[in-house]
N, C-alpha and C positions, 0 to 999 in steps of 0.2 A: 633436344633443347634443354629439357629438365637436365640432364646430366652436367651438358658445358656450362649452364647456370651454377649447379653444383660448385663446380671445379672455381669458379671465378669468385663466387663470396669466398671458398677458404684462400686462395691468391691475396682476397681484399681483406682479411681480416688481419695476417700475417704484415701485409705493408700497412694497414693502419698501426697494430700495437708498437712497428719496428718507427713509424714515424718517417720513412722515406716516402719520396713521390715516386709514385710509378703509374705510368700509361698504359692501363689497361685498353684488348678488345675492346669496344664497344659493342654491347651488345643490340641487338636488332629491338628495338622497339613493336610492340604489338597492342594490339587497341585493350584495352583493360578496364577497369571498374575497380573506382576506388572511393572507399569506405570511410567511415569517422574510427580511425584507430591503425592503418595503414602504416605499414613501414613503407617507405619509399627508397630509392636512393637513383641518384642521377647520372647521366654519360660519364661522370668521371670514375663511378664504380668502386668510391671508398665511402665519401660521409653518405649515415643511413638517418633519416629521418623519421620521427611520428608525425599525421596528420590528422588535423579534425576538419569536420564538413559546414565550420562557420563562415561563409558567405560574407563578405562586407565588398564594397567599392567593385571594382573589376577582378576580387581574388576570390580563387573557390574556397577558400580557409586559410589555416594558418597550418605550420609545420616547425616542430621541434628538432633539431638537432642531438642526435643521442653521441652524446661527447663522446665518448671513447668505449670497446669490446668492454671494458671491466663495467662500466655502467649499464652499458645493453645489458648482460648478464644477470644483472640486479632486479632485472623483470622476469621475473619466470613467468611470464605468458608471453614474450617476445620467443622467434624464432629466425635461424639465421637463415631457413626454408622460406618462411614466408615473406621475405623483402620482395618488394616488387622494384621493377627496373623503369624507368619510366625515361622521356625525354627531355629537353630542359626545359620545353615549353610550359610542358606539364608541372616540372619541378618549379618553374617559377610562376606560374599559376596559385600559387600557396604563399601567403607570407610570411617571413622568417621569423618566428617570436623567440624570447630569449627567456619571457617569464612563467615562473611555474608555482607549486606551491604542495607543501605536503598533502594528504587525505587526510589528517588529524587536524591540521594545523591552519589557521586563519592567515598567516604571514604569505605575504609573496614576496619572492626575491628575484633579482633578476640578474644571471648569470655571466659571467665574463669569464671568457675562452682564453686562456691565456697559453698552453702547449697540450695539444692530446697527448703526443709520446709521453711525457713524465706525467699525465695524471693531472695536471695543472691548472684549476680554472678556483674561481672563487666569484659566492655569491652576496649579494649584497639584498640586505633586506629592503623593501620598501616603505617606508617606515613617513605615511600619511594618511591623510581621512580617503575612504572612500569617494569620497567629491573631488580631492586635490588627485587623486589617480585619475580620473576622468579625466581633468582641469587640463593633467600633463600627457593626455595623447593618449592616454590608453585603454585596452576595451578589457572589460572580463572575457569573452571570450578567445582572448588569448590568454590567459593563465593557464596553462598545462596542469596537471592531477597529479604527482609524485609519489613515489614511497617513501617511507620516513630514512630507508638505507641511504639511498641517494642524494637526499635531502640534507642529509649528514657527511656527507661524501667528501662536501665540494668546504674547501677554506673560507670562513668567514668575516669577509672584509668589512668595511665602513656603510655604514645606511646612506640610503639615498634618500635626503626632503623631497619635498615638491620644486625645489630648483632644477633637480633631475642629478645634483654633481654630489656625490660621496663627500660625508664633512672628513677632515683629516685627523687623525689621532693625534699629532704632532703638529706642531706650527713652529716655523723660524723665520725670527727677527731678526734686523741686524740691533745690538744693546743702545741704550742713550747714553750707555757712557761709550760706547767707541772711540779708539783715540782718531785725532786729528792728522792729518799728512803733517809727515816728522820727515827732518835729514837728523840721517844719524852717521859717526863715523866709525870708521873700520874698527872693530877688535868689540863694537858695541854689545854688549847684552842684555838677554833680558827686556827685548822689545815687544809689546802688544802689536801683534800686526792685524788681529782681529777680535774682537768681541761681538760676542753674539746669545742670541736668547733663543730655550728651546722650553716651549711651552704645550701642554696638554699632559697625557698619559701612554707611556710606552718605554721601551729599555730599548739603547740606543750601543749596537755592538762594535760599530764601526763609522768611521769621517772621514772622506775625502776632501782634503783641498788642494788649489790649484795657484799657483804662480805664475803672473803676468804681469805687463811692463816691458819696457825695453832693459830693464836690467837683464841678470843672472841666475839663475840656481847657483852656479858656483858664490856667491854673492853673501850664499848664507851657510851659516858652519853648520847648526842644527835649529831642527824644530822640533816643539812639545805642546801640550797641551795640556789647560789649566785649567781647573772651577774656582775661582776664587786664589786664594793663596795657596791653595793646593796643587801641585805638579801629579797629573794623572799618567803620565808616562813616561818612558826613557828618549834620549835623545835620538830624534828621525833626521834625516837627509832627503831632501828634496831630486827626483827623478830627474835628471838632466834633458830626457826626452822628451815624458809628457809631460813635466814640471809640475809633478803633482807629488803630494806625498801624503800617504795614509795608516790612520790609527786603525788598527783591528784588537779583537778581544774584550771590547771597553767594559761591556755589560755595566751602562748609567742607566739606571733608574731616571726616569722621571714620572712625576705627578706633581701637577702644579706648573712654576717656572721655574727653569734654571738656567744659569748663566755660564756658560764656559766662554777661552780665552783661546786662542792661537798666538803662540810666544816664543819669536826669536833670536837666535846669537846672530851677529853677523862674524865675516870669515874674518881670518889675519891678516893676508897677502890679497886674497881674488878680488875683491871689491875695487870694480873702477869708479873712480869719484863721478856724479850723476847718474849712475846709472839710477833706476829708478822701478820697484817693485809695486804689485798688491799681489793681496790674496783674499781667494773668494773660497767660502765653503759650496764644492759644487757635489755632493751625494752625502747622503746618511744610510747606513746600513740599520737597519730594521725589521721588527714583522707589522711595524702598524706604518697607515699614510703618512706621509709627510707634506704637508704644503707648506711655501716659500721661499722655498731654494732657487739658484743660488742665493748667498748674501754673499757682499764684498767691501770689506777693508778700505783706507781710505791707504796715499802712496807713502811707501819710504824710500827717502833719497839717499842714497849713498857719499857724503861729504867729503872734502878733499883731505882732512886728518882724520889720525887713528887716535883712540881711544888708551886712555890709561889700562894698566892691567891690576887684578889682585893676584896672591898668591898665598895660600894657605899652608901653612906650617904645622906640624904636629908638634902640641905641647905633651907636657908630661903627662904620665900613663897612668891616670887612679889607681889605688887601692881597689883590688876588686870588690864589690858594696856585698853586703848580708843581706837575706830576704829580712822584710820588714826594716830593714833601716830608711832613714828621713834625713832628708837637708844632706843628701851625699851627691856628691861630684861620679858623672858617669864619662865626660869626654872634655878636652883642654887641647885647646888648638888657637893660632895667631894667622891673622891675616894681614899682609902687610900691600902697601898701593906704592906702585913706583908711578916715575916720571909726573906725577898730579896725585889732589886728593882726588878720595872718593866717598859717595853717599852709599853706603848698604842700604839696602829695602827691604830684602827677606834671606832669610837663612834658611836652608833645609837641611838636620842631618838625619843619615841612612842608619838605621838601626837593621844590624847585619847577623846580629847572635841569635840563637833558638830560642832563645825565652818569649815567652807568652808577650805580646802586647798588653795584654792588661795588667799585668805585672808592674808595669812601670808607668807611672804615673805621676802627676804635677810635676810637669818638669820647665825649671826654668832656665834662661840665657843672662850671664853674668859676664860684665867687664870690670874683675877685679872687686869690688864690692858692689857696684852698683848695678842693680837689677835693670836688663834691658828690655825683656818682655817674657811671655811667658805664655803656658799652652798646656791645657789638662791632660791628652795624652798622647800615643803615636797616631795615625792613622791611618786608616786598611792599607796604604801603599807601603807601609814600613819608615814613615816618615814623622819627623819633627820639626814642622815647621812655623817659624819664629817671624 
C-alpha cells in the first residue's frame, strides 16, 4: 500500500505542475486520524490541502488549498510522504478557506485562484477593522499562518473594504462632452465616435473597441486614437469579423483623470447611405482593475452625399536652418478643397529627421503673414500639432 501510494503522489505531482486533468485510481480509503496540520487530499488524487481542528456549525474545521508543487515546497515541514488520502465525505467535512496571513505580519488577505499551471493567483489584502471582518462573515479561525515566501509569492491585486468587492484602480466613464448621434457623409473625417474618461492610477497598454449597428466595418476607412488634440496612434482598420479593432503598446500613464477620444475617417466608396454604426470601448489592457466597461458612443449615420476632399501640396523646400537660429521657416506646403469649402480644425505635422525633439522648439503655423496658431514643441509622438 505504502508503495502504490508512492507511485500515485509522483503521477499527481507531474499532472498538477503540467496542468492537465487526469483520472487517477482511486485509492481505497481506510479509517484514519487526523490532526490540526494534516495534509489531506481527496478521490481526485491531485489538489492537496492543510487542515486545522476548528470545529464551528456541522464542519470538523477548515482546510487550505496549497495552490500549486512550487508553494508546497516553500514549507519545509510539508512532505509529499505525508499527505493523507481521505474520502470526499471527509474532504468536505472541512470548510474551504481561502484566507491566510504572514507569521510576522498582522495583514490578512484573501486569495484568488486564478491558474495553478502558470503560477497564477493574486492576493488581496483585507483591509478593515477587526469588527467589519466579523461584521462580513468571517471567523479568525480561519486565517491560515504563512511564511513570509509565500506570502510574497502570490500578485498583489486591489484591497477588499467591508463591502467584500476589491475597489478598482481605474474607473471608466463615458466624457460629458461625448458627441451626440451625428449623420455624416461619405469621404467624412475626423469624426469623434467616442469620448471617454479614465480615471484613478495605473498605465494603460492596450484598448479594445468594438463596432455595432446595422451598419459596416467597411464603412470606415481608418481608426485612431486621441487625448486631446493629440493623435496617440497610426491609422487602424476595424476587424471585418469580430468588428473590433485594437490599440496595443500605449503605455498611458494615468493618475488623476484623463480623457481620451476614439476618432474616425469614414470610407470613399463603401459606405451605404443609412447605414448606421456605434462604438463601445469593450477591454483595457492592464495590470491594475478596471471598473466600468463597457462604455458606448452615441450612432453615426452614414448620409446619402459625399463629403468634399482636401489635398495637400508640397510648397517650397527651406533653406536648411543653423543650430540656434530663430524666426526660421522649417516646412511650406498648400492645401487646396475641391468641389466645396472647408473648415480645418487641427493640423498635424510629422517630424521625420534624427534631430532631438528638443531641439526645436516654439514653432509656429503661418498663412502668409498671418499667425494661425502656435505650439511650444513636438511631442513624444514626433508630432506638431496645431
Amino acid at each position: 500500500m505504502k508503495k502504490f501510494l508512492s507511485i500515485a503522489l509522483s503521477v499527481t505531482t507531474i499532472v498538477w505542475l503540467s496542468g492537465i486533468a487526469l483520472v487517477l485510481p482511486a485509492l481505497k480509503a481506510t479509517a484514519i486520524t487526523l490532526n490540526e496540520g494534516d495534509l489531506i487530499r481527496g478521490p481526485d488524487g491531485i489538489k492537496v490541502y492543510i487542515i486545522n481542528d476548528k470545529a464551528h456549525g456541522s464542519y470538523a474545521g477548515w482546510k487550505r488549498h496549497i495552490f500549486n508543487p512550487q508553494v508546497f515546497n516553500m514549507n519545509q515541514h510539508f512532505s509529499w510522504n505525508s499527505i493523507k488520502s481521505v474520502d470526499q465525505a471527509t474532504l468536505d467535512s472541512y470548510e474551504t478557506s481561502d484566507l491566510y496571513r504572514a507569521a510576522d505580519d498582522t495583514k490578512v488577505y484573501k486569495l484568488e485562484e486564478i491558474d495553478e499551471a502558470s503560477s497564477s493567483a493574486v492576493k488581496h489584502w483585507l483591509n478593515m477593522t477587526p469588527e467589519e471582518f466579523v461584521a462580513n462573515g468571517y471567523s479568525w479561525d480561519q486565517v491560515f499562518i504563512v511564511n513570509s515566501t509565500e506570502r510574497d509569492f502570490y500578485v498583489t491585486g486591489d484591497p477588499i473594504g467591508p463591502g467584500g468587492t476589491p475597489s478598482a484602480n481605474l474607473n471608466v466613464s463615458l466624457a460629458a462632452d461625448n458627441p451626440s448621434a451625428v449623420t455624416v457623409p461619405k469621404k467624412a473625417t475626423n469624426i469623434t465616435a467616442l469620448k471617454f474618461d479614465v480615471s484613478g492610477s495605473g498605465t494603460i497598454t492596450g484598448l479594445t473597441f468594438e463596432r455595432a449597428g446595422v451598419g459596416a466595418a467597411t464603412d470606415f476607412e481608418a481608426v485612431y486614437l486621441y487625448e486631446g488634440a493629440t493623435r496617440l496612434t497610426s491609422a487602424k482598420t476595424i476587424n471585418s469579423t469580430s468588428q473590433e479593432v485594437t490599440f496595443t503598446n500605449l503605455n498611458l500613464a494615468v493618475s488623476g483623470t484623463k480623457s481620451y477620444s476614439l476618432v474616425v475617417d469614414m470610407d470613399d466608396d463603401s459606405p451605404v447611405a443609412g447605414n448606421v454604426s456605434y462604438f463601445k470601448l469593450k477591454s483595457i489592457e492592464t495590470s491594475s482593475s478596471v471598473a466600468g466597461l463597457p462604455v458606448q458612443g452615441n450612432t453615426i449615420t452614414v448620409g446619402g452625399s459625399a463629403a468634399g476632399s482636401l489635398t495637400v501640396y508640397k510648397g517650397t523646400t527651406p533653406t536648411n536652418p543653423k543650430i540656434g537660429q530663430k524666426e526660421v521657416a522649417i516646412s511650406q506646403f498648400k492645401i487646396a478643397a475641391s468641389t466645396e469649402d472647408a473648415k480645418i480644425q487641427r493640423i498635424a505635422v510629422y517630424q521625420a529627421g534624427s534631430i532631438s525633439r528638443s531641439y526645436v522648439t516654439n514653432l509656429k503655423l503661418y498663412q502668409g503673414s498671418s499667425l494661425l496658431a502656435s505650439v511650444a514643441e513636438i511631442n513624444s509622438k514626433d508630432l506638431i500639432v496645431f
